[in-house]
N, C-alpha and C positions, 0 to 999 in steps of 0.2 A: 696264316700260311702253314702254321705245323698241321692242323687239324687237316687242310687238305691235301697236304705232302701224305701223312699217316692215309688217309684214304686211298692215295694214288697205291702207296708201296703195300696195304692189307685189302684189297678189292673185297673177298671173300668175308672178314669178318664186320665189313662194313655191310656187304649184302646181309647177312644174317641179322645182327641188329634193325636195321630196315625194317625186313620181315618180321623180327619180333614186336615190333612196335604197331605195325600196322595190323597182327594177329588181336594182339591185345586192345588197337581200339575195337578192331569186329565184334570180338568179343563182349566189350566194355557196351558198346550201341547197342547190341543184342538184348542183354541184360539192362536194358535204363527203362525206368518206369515213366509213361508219359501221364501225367496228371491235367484232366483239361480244366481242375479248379482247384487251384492248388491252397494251403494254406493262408487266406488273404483275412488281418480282421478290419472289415470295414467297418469305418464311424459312423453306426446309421442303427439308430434304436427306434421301432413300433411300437404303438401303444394299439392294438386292438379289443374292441367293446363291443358286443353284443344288443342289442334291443331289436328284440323279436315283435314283427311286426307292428313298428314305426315309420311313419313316412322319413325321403331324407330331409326333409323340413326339422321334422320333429328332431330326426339325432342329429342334425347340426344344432340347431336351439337348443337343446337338455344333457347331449355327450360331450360332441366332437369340442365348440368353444370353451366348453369350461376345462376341457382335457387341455384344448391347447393354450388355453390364459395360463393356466398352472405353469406348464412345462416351458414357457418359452422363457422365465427368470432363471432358467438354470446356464449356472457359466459354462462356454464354449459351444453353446450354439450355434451353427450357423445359419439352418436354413430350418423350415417346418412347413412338409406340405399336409394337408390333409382333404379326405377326402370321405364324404358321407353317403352311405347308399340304403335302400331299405334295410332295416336291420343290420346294419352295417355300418362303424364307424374305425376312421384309421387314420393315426396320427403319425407322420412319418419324421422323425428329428434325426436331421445330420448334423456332425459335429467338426470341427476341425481337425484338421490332420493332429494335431501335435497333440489330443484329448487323449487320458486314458479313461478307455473306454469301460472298463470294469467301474470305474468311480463314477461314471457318467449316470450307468444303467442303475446304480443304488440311488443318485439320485433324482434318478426319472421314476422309479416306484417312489421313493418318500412323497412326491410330488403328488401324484396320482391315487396315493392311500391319504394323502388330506384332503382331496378332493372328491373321493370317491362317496363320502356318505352327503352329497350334494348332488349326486345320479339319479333320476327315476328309480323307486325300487322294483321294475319291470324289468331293467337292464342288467346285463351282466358284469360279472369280476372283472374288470378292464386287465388285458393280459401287455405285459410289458417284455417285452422279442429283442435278440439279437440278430441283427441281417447277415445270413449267413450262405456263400454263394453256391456252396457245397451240398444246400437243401433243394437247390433248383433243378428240377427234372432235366434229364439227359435225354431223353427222347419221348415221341409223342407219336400216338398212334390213332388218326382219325375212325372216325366208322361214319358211314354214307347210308342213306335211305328215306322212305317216304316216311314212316310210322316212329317219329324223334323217342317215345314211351321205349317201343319194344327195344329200339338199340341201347337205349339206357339200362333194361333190366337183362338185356344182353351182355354188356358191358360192368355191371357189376358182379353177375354172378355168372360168368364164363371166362370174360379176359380180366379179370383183375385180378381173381382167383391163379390164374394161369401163371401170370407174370409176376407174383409173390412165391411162386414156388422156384421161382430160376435159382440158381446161385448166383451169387455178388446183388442182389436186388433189394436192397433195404427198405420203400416204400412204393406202393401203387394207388395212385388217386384218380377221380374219374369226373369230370367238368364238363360241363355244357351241354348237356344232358336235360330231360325233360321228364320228370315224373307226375305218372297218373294221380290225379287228386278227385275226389268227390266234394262238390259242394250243395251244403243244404241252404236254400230256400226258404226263409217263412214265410208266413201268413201272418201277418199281423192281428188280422180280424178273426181267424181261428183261433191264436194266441190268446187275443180279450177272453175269447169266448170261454177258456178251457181254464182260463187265469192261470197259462202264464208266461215267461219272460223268457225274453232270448237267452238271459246267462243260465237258467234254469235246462232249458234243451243243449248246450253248449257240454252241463256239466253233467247229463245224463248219460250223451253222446260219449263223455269221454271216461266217464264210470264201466259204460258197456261194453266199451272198445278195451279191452285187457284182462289177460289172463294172469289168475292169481295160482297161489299156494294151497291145497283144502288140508296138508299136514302129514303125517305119515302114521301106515299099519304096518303091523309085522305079521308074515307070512312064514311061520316056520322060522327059521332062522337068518330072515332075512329081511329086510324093512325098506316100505315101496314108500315112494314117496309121489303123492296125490295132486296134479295138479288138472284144474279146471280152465280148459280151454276156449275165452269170453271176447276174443277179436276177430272185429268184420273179417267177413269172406269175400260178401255178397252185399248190391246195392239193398237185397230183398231182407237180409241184418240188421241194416240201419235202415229201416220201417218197419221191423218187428222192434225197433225202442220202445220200451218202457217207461212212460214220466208220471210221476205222483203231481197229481192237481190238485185245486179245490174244485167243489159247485160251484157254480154262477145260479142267481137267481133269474 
């Protein structure tokens, strides 16, 4: 009752407060930062691994199960999905809420570095990740057309370019996508003939394809540095390859 007697007999210094409070949330709203992913650490550690071209046959039999036999002894498990794709393996381990997750993820690598010298040695370093929600793209920007190659090499080198120069923009990636490849062909029965062997053309192919280093001159007082430029252009490059043979009789 005093509090609203005091209102009835001070109207004016009761308006004023009012308005100060209500100044000070506009203000306050104005000012608040809206986060759409805020600081969350979820219990959810990857293990991703590499093997370049392997069926998913192969990296479930050679990666994924011996990844996930490993890791699924570690306490506070919950759940492990995994999923194998060509060249592509990924082991998804969530833990329980109440885990701390820092002691989790040391011993999700311990697990994975005694396991790892029992990999193919074709495969790669198995990479051990924190789930983190804050890595997930904000936005996505299609591109439509008949020719999937040209938007691809549109898309890499016009809008990804573009959109790493913005401000506030910390990464740009580019998925689904279709890039132009060449593939060679043998002849088997040319092969006999010439003696020799598909890994022989394989590693000729891939000797011719790259530019090296030829060293450096100095020009006066200044030192140029030489390099010799040896990667396809042209389908008509890779038929001017060069392969050391023997004779066949």
């Amino acid at each position: 009752m005093r509090l609203v007697n005091s209102s009835i007999k001070r109207p004016v210094g009761v308006t004023m407060i009012v308005l100060a409070i209500l100044a000070l949330g506009f203000v306050s709203f104005r000012n608040l930062s809206v986060d759409l992913y805020p600081d969350i650490d979820l219990p959810i550690a990857v293990v991703a691994t590499n093997y370049d071209g392997a069926a998913p046959q192969e990296v479930e039999e050679l990666v994924t199960k011996p990844i996930e036999s490993s890791v699924a002894t570690i306490e506070g498990v919950d759940t492990i999905q995994a999923q194998s794709q060509p060249g592509n393996s990924l082991v998804v381990l969530m833990f329980s809420t109440d885990t701390n997750l820092d002691n989790a993820l040391l011993n999700v690598r311990e697990k994975v570095d005694q396991v790892k010298g029992f990999l193919p040695d074709s495969a790669g370093e198995p990479n051990v990740l924190r789930f983190d929600p804050q890595q997930m793209p904000v936005m996505w920007v299609g591109l439509t057309g008949d020719d999937k190659a040209t938007l691809q090499d549109y898309a890499e080198n016009e809008i990804q370019p573009l959109f790493e120069r913005q401000k506030g923009v910390g990464s740009v990636g580019t998925e689904g996508g279709v890039t132009e490849e060449v593939r060679v062909v043998l002849d088997q029965q040319r092969l006999n003939q010439y003696g020799l062997s598909s890994q022989q053309v394989m590693q000729a192919i891939q000797g011719s394809n790259r530019s090296a280093s030829a060293g450096v001159i100095s020009r006066g007082t200044q030192e140029l540095q030489i390099r010799i430029l040896g990667e396809y252009e042209s389908l008509e490059d890779i038929r001017e390859t060069k392969f050391k043979h023997r004779k066949t009789q």
